[in-house]
C-alpha positions in Angstrom: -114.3 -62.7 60.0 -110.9 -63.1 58.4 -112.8 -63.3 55.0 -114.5 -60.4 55.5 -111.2 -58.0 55.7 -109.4 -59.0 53.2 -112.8 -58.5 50.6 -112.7 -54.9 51.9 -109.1 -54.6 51.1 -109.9 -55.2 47.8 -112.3 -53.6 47.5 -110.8 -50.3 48.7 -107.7 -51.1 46.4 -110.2 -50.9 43.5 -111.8 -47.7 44.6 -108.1 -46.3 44.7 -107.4 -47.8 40.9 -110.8 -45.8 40.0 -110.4 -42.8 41.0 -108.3 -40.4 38.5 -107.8 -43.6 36.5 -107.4 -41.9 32.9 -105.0 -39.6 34.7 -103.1 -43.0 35.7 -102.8 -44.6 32.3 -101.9 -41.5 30.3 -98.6 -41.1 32.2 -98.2 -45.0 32.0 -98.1 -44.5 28.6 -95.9 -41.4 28.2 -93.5 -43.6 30.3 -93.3 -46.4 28.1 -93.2 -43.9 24.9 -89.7 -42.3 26.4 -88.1 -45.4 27.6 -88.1 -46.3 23.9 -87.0 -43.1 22.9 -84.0 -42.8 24.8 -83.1 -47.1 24.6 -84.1 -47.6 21.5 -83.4 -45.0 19.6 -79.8 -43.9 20.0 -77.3 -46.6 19.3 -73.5 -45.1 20.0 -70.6 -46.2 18.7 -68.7 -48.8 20.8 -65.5 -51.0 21.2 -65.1 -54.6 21.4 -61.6 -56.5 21.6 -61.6 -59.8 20.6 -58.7 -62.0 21.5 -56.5 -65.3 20.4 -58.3 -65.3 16.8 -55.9 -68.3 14.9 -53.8 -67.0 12.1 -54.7 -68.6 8.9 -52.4 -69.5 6.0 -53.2 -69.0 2.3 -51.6 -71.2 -0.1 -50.0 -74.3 2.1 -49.9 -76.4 -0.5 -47.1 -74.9 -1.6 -45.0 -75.5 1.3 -45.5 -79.7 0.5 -44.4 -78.9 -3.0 -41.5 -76.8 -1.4 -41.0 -79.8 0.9 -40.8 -77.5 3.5 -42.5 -77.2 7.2 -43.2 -74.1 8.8 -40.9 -75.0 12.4 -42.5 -71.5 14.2 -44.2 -69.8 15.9 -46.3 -72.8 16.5 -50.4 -72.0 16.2 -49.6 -67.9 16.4 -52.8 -66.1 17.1 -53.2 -62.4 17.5 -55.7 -59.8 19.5 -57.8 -57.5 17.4 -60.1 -54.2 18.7 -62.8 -53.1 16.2 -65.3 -50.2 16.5 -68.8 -49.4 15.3 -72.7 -49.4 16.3 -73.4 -51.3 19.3 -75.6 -53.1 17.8 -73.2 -53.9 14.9 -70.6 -54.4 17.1 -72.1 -56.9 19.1 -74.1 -59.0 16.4 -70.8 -60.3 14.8 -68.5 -63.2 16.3 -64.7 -64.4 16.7 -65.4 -66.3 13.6 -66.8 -63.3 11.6 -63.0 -62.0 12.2 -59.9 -63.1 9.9 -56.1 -62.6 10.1 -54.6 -64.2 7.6 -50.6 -64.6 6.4 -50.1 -65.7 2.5 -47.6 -68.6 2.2 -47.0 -68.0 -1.8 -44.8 -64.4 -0.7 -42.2 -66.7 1.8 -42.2 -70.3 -0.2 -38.2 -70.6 0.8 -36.1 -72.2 3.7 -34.9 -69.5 6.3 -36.9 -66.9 8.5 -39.4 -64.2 7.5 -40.9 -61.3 8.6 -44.3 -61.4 7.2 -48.0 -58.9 7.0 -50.9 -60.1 9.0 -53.8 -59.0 6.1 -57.1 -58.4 8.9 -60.4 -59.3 7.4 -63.5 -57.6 9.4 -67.5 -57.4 8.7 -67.9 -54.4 6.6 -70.6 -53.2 9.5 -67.6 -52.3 11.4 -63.7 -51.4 11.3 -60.2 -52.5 12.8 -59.2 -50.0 15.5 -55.9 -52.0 16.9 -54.1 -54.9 16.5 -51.6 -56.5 18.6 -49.3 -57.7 15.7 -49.3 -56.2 12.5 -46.6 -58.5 11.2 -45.3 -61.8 12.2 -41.8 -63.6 11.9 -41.9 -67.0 10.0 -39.4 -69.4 10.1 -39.4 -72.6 7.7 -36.9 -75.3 7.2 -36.6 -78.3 4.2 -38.8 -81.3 5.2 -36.3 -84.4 5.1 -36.5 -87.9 6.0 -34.4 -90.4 7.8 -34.4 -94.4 8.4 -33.7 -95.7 12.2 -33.3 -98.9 13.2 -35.8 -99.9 15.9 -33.4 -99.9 19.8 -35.3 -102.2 22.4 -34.5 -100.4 25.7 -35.6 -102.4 28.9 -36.4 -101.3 32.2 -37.2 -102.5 35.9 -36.8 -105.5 37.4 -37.7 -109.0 36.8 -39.7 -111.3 39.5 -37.0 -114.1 39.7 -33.3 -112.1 40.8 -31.7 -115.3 39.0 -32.9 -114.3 35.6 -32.4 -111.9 33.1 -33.8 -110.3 30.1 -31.8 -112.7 27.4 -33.9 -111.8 24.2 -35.5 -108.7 23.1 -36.7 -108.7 19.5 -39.0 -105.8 17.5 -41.2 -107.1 15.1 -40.1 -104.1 13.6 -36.4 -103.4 12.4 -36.6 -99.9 10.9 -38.7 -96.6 10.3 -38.7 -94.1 8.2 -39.0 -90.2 10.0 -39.8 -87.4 8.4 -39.7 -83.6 9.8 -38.1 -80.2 10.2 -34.6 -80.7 9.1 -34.3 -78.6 12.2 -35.7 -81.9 14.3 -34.7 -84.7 12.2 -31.0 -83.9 12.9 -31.4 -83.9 16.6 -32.6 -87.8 16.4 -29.5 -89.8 17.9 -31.8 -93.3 17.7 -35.5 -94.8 17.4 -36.1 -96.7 20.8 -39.1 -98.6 22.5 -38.9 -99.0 25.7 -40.7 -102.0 27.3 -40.9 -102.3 31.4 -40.6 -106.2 33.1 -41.1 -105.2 36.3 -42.5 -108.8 38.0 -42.6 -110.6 35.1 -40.8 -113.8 34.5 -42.5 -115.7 31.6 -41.7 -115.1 27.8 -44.0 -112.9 26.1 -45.1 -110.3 23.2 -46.0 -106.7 24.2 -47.1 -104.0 22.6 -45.0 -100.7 22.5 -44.3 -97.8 21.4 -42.1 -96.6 19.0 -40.6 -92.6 19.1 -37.2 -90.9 18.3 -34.7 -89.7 20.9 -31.8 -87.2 21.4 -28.6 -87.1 22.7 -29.9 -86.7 26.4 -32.5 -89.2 26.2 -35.3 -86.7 25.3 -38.2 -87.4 23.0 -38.1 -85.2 19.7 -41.3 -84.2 19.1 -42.5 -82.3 15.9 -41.5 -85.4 13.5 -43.4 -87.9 12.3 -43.0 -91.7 12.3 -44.4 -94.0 9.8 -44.8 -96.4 12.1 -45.5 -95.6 16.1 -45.8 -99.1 17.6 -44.2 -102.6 17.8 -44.7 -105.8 19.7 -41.9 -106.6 21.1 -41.0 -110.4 21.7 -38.7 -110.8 25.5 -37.5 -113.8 26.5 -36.1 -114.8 29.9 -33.1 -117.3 30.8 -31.0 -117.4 34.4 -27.6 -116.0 34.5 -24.6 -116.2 37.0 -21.9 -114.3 37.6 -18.4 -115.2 37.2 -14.5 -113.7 37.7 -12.7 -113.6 34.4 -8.9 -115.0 34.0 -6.7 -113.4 31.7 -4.5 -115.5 29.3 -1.5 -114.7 27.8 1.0 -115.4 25.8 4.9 -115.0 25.0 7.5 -112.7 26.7 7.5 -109.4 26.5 10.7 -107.1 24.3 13.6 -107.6 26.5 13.4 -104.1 27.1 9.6 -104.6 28.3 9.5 -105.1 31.8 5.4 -105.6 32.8 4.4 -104.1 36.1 1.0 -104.3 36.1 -1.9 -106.2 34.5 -5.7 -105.3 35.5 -8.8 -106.7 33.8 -11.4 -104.6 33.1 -14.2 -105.5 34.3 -13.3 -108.4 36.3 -16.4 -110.2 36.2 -19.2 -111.4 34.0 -23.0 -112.1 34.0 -23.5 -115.3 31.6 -26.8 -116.7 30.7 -27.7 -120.6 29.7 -29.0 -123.1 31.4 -28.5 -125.0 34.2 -26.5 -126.9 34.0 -24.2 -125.3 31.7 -24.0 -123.0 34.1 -23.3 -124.9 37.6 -20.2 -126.1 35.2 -18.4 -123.0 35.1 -16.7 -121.0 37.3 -15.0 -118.6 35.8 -14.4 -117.3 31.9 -10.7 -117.2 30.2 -9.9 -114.6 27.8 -8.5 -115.3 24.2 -4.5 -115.0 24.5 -2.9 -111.5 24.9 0.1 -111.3 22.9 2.5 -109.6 25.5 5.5 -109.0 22.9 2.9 -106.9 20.9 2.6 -104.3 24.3 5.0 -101.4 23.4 4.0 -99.1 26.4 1.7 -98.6 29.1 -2.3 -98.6 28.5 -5.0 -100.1 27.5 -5.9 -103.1 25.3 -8.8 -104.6 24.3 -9.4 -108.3 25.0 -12.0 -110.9 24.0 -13.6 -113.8 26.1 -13.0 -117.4 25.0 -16.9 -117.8 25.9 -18.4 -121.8 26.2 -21.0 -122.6 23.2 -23.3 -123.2 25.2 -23.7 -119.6 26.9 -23.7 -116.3 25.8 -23.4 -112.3 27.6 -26.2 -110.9 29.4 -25.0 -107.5 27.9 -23.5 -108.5 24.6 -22.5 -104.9 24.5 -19.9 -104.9 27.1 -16.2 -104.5 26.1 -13.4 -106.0 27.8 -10.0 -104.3 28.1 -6.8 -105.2 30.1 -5.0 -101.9 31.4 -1.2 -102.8 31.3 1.4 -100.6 33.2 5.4 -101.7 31.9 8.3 -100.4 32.6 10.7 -99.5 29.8 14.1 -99.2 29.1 15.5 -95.7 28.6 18.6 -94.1 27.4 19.8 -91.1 29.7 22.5 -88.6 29.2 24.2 -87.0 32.0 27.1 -84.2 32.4 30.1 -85.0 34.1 33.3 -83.3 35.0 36.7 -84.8 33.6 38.6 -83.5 36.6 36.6 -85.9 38.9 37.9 -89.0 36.8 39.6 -91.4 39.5 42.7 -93.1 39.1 43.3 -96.5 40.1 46.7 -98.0 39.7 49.1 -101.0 40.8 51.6 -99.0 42.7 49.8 -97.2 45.4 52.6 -94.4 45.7 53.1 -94.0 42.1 52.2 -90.6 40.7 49.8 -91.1 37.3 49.4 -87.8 34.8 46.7 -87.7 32.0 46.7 -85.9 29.1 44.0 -82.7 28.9 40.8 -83.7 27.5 37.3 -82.4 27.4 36.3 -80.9 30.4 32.9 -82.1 30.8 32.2 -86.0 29.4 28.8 -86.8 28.5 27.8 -90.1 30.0 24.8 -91.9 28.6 23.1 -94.2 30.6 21.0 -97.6 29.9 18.4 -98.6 32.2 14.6 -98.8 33.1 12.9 -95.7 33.1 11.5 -95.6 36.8 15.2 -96.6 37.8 17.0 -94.1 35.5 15.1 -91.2 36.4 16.7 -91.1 40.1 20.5 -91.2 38.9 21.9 -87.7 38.6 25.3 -86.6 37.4 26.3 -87.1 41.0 26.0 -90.9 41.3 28.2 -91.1 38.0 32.0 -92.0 39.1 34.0 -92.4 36.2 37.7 -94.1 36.4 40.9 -95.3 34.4 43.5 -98.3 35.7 46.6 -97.6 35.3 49.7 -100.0 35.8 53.4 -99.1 34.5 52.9 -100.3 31.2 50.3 -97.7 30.3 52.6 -94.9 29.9 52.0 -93.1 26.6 48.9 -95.3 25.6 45.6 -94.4 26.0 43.4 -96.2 28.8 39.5 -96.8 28.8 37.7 -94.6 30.8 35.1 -96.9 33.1 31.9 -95.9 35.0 31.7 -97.7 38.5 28.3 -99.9 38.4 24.9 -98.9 39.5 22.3 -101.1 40.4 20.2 -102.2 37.6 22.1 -99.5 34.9 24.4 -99.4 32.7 26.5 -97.5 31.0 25.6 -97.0 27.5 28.1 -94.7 25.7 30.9 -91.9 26.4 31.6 -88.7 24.2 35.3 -89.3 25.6 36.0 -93.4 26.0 39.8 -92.9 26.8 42.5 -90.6 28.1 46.7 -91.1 27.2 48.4 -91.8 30.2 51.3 -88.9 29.6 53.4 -89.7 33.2 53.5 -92.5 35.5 56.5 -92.0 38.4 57.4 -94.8 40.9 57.8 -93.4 44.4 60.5 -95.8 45.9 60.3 -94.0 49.7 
């Protein structure tokens, strides 16, 4: 039954076809006739933008027989917008396109501005570019030798050891860049990690420059970029240093203070050697050599049998002294005491100066708290002074003396008994 409809579907479809059917295909065919027309035969004129096309450079050799490097703009590429056909247009590709810069007009050190010459497919032109020029900057290619740094880090497996040897099978290279980078190289380090290990062994690292804050400098070129590095472990203890010294001090040298710096050391060796000490003595400091407060360097008076777990530590001794000090002080002539045998007798000097200067000897922490106030200056005076000159005398301080007076004596021009 089912069979039966669908064959008289068809054939009614067929009947349809039939009727008018030269009718049918003649506007099938003017249909396909003006799609043609109007697709294929107009072809407008479009735009196409094609975008980070690499700058080429003409003539490169002759920055290596310049010896100089082009230091920016590093791979510089530009946008370009071109016009034409559509199907011009879109038959060519990004390589079809060229912007090229010509080395041979800028072959010296220093910074250039610089034409971008656009090279397109004749089927269609440059509209816009985003650069028409670009700024060049080149610097002299030199070269430098480094010795090869070992640099350690992390932590060993055993807490008693240390890292006592680290060797590079390779002592030195040779870098060569941008005079621009070159400078900025403070040192040539590998850097090798024992984190858990204990054993002696070689690895393999690698070699690269570094600046001032630790940061690789790139855009230079080693001429060799690896090493195996031999490390070798040993156990180390940690001991107080004494400091040894010898002779006195300048009698004017008092020492107040004397502080090693630091006070302790890591050594490495072996057991034994090690269970043996228990503490490292510097070489002698010569004490009459210290002139003033500071710091001085020392040296250990290590066993042969060890050796520093950082050979480049430094030892100082920071010394504070004291030192005697001359100090000259003002003081008023008028307030020179007398001091004589006969209590009731009246004593007369002559005139002098009326201010003496008073010059004082002493340490400097002890001098600098006398003033002219705590100077009391005096004469003695007996009968048989009368007419002579007496010494003038300061009473004593504690821990100063007196040095010098710009007056020393005074004439005694009166002395009266008083009898009552």
């Amino acid at each position: 039954m089912i069979k039966l409809r669908e064959k008289l579907k068809i054939n009614k479809i067929i009947s349809s076809l039939k009727k008018n059917f030269k009718l049918k295909l003649i506007s099938v065919l003017v249909g396909v006739v003006m799609w043609f027309l109007v697709i294929g035969g107009e072809d407008p004129d479009v735009t196409r933008q094609f975008r980070d096309i690499p700058i080429q450079f003409k003539g490169a050799d002759i920055l290596e027989r310049q010896d100089l490097v082009m230091i920016s703009p590093e791979n510089p590429t530009v946008n370009i917008e071109v016009v034409g056909k559509r199907s011009d247009v879109y038959a060519i590709n990004r390589s079809d396109i060229v912007a090229e810069i010509d080395l041979n007009l800028v072959a010296t050190a220093g910074s250039h501005r610089v034409s971008i010459n656009y090279q397109v497919p004749y089927t269609v032109q440059k509209k816009e570019v985003s650069d028409k020029e670009i700024l060049l900057t080149l610097d002299k290619k030199i070269s430098k030798v480094f010795d090869v740094g070992v640099e350690i880090s992390g932590e060993v497996k055993n807490k008693n050891q240390v890292v006592a040897k680290k060797e590079s099978s390779v002592e030195k290279v040779n870098v060569v860049g941008a005079a621009t980078y070159v400078n900025k190289i403070v040192k040539v380090v590998t850097k090798v990690d024992v984190t858990g290990k204990e054993k002696d062994e070689v690895l393999l690292s690698n070699i690269f420059a570094v600046d001032e804050n630790g940061l690789e400098v790139k855009n230079v070129v080693l001429d060799k970029v690896d090493t195996n590095v031999s490390i070798g472990f040993k156990n180390f203890k940690e001991v107080p240093i004494e400091l040894v010294d010898i002779n006195a001090p300048h009698e004017d040298i008092k020492i107040l203070k004397k502080n090693l710096v630091p006070k302790v050391v890591s050594i490495v060796g072996d057991v034994k050697s090690l269970d043996a000490i228990t503490s490292i003595k510097t070489k002698p400091l010569d004490l009459s050599q210290v002139k003033d407060s500071g710091v001085y360097d020392v040296l250990l008076d290590l066993p042969t049998d060890v050796s520093l777990v950082n050979n480049d530590l430094k030892f100082v001794a920071n010394i504070d002294i004291d030192k005697k000090i001359n100090k000259s002080l003002k003081v008023e002539s008028k307030n020179i005491k007398i001091e004589n045998s006969g209590d009731k007798s009246v004593v007369t000097l002559d005139k002098i100066a009326k201010e003496i200067e008073v010059t004082i000897r002493g340490y400097e922490s002890e001098v600098a708290k006398i003033t002219s106030d705590d100077i009391q200056l005096y004469v003695s005076v007996s009968e048989t002074d009368l007419g002579k000159n007496v010494v003038i005398k300061m009473k004593e301080l504690e821990n100063i003396q007196l040095f010098k007076l710009s007056v020393d004596t005074v004439k005694v021009i009166e002395y009266m008994k008083n009898n009552e």
